[in-house]
C-alpha positions in Angstrom: 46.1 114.1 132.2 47.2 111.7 129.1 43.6 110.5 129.1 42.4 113.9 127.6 45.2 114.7 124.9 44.9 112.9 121.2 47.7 112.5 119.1 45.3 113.4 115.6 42.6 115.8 116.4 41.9 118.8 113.9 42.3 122.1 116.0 38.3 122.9 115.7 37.5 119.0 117.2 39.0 120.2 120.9 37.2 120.5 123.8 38.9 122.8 125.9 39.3 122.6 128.8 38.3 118.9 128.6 40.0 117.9 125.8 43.3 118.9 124.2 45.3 117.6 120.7 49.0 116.9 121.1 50.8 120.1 119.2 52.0 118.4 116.0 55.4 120.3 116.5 55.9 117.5 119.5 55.3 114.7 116.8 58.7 113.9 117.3 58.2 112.3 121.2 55.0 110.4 119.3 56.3 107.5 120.8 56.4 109.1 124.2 53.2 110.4 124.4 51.7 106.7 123.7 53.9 105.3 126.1 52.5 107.9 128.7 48.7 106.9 127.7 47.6 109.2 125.0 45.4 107.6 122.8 46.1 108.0 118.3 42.4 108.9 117.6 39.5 110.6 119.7 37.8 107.6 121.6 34.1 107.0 122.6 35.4 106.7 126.3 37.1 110.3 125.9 33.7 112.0 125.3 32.1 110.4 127.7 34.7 111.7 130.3 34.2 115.2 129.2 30.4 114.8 129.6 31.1 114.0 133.2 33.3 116.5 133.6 31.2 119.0 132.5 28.8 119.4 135.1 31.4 119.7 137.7 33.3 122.3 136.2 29.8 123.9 135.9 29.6 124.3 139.3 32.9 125.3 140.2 32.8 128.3 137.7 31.0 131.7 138.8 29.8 132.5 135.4 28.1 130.4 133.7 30.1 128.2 131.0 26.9 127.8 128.8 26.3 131.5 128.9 29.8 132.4 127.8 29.7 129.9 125.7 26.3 131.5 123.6 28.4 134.9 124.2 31.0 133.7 121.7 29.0 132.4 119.1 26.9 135.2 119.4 30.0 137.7 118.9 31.2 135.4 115.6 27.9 134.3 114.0 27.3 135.5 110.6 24.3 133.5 109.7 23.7 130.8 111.5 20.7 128.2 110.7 18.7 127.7 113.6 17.6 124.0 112.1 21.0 123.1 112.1 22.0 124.0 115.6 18.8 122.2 116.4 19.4 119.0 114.5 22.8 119.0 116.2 21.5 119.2 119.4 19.2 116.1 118.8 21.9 114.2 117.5 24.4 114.9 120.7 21.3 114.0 123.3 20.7 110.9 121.4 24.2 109.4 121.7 24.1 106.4 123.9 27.3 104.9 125.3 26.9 100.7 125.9 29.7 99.4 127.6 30.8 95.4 127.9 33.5 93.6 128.7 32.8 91.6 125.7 31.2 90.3 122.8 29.7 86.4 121.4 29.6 86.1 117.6 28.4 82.5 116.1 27.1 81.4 112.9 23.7 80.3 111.6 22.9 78.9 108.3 18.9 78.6 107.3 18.4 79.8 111.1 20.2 77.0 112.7 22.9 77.5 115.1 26.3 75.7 113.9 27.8 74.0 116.4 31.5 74.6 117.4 31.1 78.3 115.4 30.4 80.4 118.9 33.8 82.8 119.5 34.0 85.7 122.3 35.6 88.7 120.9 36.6 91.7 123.2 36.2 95.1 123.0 37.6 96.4 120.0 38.5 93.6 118.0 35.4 93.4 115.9 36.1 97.0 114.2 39.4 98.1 115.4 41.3 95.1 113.7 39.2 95.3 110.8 38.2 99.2 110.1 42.0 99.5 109.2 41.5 97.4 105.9 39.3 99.8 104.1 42.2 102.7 103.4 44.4 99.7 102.7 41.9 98.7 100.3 41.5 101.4 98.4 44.9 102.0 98.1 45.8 98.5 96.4 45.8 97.4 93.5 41.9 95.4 92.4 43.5 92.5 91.9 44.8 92.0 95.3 42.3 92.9 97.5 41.5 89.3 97.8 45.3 88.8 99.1 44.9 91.2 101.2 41.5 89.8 102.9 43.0 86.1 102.9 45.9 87.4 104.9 43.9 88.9 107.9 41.7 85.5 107.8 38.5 87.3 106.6 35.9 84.7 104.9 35.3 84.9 101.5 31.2 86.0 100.6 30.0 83.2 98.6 27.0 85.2 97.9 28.3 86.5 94.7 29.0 84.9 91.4 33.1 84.4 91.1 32.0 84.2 87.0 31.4 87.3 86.7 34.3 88.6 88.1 36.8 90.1 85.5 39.9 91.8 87.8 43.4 91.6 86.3 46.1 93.5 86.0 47.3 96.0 83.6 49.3 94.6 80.9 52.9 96.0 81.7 52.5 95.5 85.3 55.7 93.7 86.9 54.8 90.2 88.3 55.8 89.7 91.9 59.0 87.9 91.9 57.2 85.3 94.9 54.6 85.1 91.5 57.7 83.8 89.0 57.1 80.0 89.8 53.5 80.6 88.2 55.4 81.4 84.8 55.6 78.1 82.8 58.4 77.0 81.7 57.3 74.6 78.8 57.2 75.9 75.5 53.7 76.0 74.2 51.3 78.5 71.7 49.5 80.8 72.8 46.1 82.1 71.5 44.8 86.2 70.7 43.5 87.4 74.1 45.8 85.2 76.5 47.2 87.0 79.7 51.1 85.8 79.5 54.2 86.5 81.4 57.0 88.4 79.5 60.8 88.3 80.1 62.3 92.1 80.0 65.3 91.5 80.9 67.2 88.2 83.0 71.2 89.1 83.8 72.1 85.5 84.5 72.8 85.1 80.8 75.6 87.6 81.4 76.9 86.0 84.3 75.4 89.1 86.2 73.5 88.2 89.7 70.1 89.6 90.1 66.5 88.1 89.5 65.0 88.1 85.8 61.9 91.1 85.4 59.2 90.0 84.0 55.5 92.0 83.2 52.0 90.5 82.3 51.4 90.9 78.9 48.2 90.0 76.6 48.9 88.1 73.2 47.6 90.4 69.9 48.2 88.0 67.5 50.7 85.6 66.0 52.9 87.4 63.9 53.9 85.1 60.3 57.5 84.8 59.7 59.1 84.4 56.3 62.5 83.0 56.4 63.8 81.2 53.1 66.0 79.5 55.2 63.3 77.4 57.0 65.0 74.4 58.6 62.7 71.3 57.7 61.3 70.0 61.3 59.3 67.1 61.3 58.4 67.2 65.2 57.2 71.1 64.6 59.8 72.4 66.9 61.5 74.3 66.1 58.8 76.0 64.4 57.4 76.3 68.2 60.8 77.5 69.7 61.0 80.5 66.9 57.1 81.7 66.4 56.7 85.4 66.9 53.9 87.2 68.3 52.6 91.1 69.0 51.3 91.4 72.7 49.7 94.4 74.5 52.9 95.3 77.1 50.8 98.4 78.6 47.5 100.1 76.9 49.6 103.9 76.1 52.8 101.9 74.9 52.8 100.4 71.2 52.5 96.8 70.7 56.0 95.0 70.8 56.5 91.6 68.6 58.6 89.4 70.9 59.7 85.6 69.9 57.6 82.6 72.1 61.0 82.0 74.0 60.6 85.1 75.8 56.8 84.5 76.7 55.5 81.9 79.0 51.6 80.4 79.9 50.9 81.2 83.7 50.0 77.7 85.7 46.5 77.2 86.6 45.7 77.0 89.6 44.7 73.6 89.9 48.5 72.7 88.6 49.9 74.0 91.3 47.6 72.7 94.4 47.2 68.8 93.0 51.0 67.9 93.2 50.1 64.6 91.5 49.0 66.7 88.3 52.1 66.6 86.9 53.5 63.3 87.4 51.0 61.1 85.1 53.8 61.1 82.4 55.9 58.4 80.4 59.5 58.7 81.7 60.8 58.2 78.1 58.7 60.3 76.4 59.9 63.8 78.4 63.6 62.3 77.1 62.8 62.3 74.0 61.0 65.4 74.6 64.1 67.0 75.7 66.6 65.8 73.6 64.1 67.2 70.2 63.8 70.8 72.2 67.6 70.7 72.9 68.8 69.4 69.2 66.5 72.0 67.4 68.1 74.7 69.8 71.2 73.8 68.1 70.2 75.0 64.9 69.6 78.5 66.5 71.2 81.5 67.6 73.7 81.8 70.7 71.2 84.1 72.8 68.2 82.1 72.0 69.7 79.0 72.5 70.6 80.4 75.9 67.1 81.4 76.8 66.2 77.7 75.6 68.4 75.9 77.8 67.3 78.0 80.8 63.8 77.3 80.3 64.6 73.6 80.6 67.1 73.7 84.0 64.2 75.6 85.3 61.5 73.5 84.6 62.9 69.8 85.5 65.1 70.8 88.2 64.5 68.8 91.8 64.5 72.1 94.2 61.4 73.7 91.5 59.6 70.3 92.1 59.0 69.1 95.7 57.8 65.5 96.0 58.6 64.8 92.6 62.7 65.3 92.7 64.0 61.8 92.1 62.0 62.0 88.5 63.3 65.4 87.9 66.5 64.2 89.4 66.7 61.7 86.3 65.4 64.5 83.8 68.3 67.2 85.2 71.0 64.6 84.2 69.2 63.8 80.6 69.8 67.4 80.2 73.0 68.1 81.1 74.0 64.4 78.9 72.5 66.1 75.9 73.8 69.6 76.5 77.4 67.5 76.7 76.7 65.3 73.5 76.0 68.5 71.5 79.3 69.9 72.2 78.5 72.7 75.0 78.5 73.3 78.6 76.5 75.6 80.5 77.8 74.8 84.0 79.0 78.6 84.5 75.6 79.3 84.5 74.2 76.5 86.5 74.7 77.8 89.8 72.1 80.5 89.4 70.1 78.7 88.0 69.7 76.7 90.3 69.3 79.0 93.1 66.6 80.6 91.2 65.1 77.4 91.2 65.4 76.6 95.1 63.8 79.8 95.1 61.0 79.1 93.1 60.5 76.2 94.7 60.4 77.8 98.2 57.4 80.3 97.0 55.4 77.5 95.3 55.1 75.5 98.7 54.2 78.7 100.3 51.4 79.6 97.4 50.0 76.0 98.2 49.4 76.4 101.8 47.9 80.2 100.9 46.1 78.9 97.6 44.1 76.7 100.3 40.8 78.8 100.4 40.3 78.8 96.4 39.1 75.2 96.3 35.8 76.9 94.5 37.9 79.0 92.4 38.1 75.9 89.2 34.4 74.9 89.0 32.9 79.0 90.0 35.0 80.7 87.5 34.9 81.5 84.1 37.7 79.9 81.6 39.3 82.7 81.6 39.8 83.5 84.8 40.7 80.1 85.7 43.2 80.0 83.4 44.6 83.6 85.2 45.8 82.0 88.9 45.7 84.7 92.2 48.3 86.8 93.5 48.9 86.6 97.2 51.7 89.1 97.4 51.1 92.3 99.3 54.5 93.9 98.0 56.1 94.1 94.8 59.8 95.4 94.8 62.0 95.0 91.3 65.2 95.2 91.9 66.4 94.0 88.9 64.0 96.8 87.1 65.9 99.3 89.5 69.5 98.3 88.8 68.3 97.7 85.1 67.0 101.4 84.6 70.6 102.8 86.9 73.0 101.2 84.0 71.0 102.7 82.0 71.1 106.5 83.5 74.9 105.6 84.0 74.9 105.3 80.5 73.1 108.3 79.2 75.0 110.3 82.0 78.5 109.4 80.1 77.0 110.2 76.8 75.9 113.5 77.9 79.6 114.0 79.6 81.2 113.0 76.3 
């Protein structure tokens, strides 16, 4: 019968003649056996059918099954503990099987019933669903076992102190891309100690198509440039667009030294739910505010001036900024006006841009509806770790990292040719 064969059961676990494992050499027809009413695991239900099994086949056998059954332990024992045998025996006639159709959970809070709170769960919902998150939680990642609870609607415990808390991830780790909207595109300082996103590589500067990589990184220190060249800057920035710092890219690599371009503040939390956060501003002001970034990327190099530009597209473009686009709508064209008064045009890279913003404006509206359940996260946390936003991704694919490290074993396999 199905009922009595088990798709995982170690050999010693069987119960012959009662109960049987499927031989893993049939785990191709897996699929077949299920269909036919095996069960995956050993059930409750299966144990209790061989226990009323047992007495019948009992009675149909002329020699005792209990008898034989001491015969072959007797014939194999070594040194067996007579306490254990006992305690095992105690254990099996204390099992009690408690069958329902099914269960009522509510909530109380100070011993009061709250109204509306009363579900009915059936009969393996309450563990089955849930015992499957533990493996999965001890295989992620710290930092996203949150995610991962969020996403099967488990409540948070409110019992604990969020302060207290210090989960982030390593310095070097890749940043989801669904997470890239949380990297800020304004150019700002940063100060010893502050988790940051990092830029490894973007191919859209190269007309290549691909998303940019970036990791988490941890600023050292700033690092103090000497240039004799120093362009005088009364609004301080360029001196903002070109400081250098030395971050922490992975705790057994060495500290790199990477220019502020390349680095960008992670939105809090509280940015990204309040959409009217951003939009107390002066509309001339961000102009202005523009046109100094853009005039003092002039005076720099090519690649940097690039970078610079990009940063910009991405920040003020309408697809990145739902409910706000006629603003940024306005800001786009101040942009492209200034990019045209300067002598350049960057429209061969606008296209991706652009889609890279659609996208990041796709996975900011889906953040919001997920980022719902945090409302305690500003006012329970430390600075810190309010300044750090949560990660709801389960996955974390790189496919830029993937192409980026195949040119590079292209390249090493025609050196070695050569």
């Amino acid at each position: 019968m199905p009922s009595q064969a088990v798709l995982e059961l170690y050999e010693g676990l069987e119960i012959k003649p009662f109960l049987y494992r499927v031989p893993p050499e049939s785990g191709k027809f897996r699929a077949f056996f299920e269909y036919l009413g095996c069960s995956k695991s050993a059930r409750p239900t299966q144990y209790a059918m061989v226990l009323e099994m047992l007495p019948r086949e009992m009675s149909e056998c002329q020699t005792s099954p209990k008898r034989e059954l001491f015969d072959t332990l007797n014939s194999q024992k070594k040194d067996f503990d007579e306490g254990v045998i006992a305690n095992i025996e105690r254990g099996l006639q204390s099992i009690q099987l408690c069958a329902v159709d099914s269960l009522k959970t509510a909530l109380y809070y100070n011993g009061d019933f709250i109204p509306g709170s009363e579900a009915k769960k059936f009969y393996g919902e309450l563990l089955g669903k849930n015992a499957v998150l533990i493996p999965e939680m001890l295989r992620c990642p710290l930092s996203d076992i949150w995610s991962l609870l969020d996403r099967t609607n488990i409540r948070q415990d409110d019992t604990h102190s969020a302060a207290t808390m210090d989960i982030y991830p390593e310095p070097g780790t890749f940043i989801p891309i669904e997470d890239h909207h949380l990297l800020n595109d304004a150019f700002l300082e940063f100060e010893p100690g502050e988790y940051v996103g990092y830029q490894l590589d973007d191919p859209s500067p190269q007309l290549s198509e691909g998303a940019a990589t970036y990791i988490y990184a941890v600023i050292i220190e700033e690092v103090e440039v000497i240039d004799e060249d120093d362009i005088v800057d009364e609004d301080n920035v360029v001196d903002l667009l070109t400081k250098m710092y030395m971050i922490n890219i992975g705790h057994d690599k060495e500290p790199v030294q990477v220019n502020s371009a390349e680095l960008y503040q992670l939105h809090r939390l509280q940015e990204i739910s309040d959409e009217q956060h951003s939009r107390n501003r002066e509309k001339q002001a961000v102009f202005d505010e523009i046109s100094v970034v853009l005039e003092d990327a002039w005076k720099l190099p090519e690649e940097q001036r690039t970078q610079i530009v990009k940063r910009l597209i991405l920040r003020w473009r309408p697809e990145k900024n739902l409910g706000d686009e006629e603003f940024c709508s306005e800001a786009f064209e101040h942009i492209k006006y200034e990019i045209s008064r300067l002598g350049r045009s960057y429209d061969e890279y606008i296209d991706a841009w652009v889609a890279r913003a659609r996208e990041h404006g796709s996975h900011r509206e889906e953040y919001r509806e997920r980022s719902r359940g945090y409302g305690s996260w500003e006012s329970s946390s430390s600075q810190r770790r309010r300044n750090f936003p949560p990660s709801f991704c389960r996955r974390n694919p790189q496919p830029g990292e993937a192409r980026r490290w195949f040119r590079q074993a292209e390249a090493d396999l025609y050196g070695w040719c050569k």
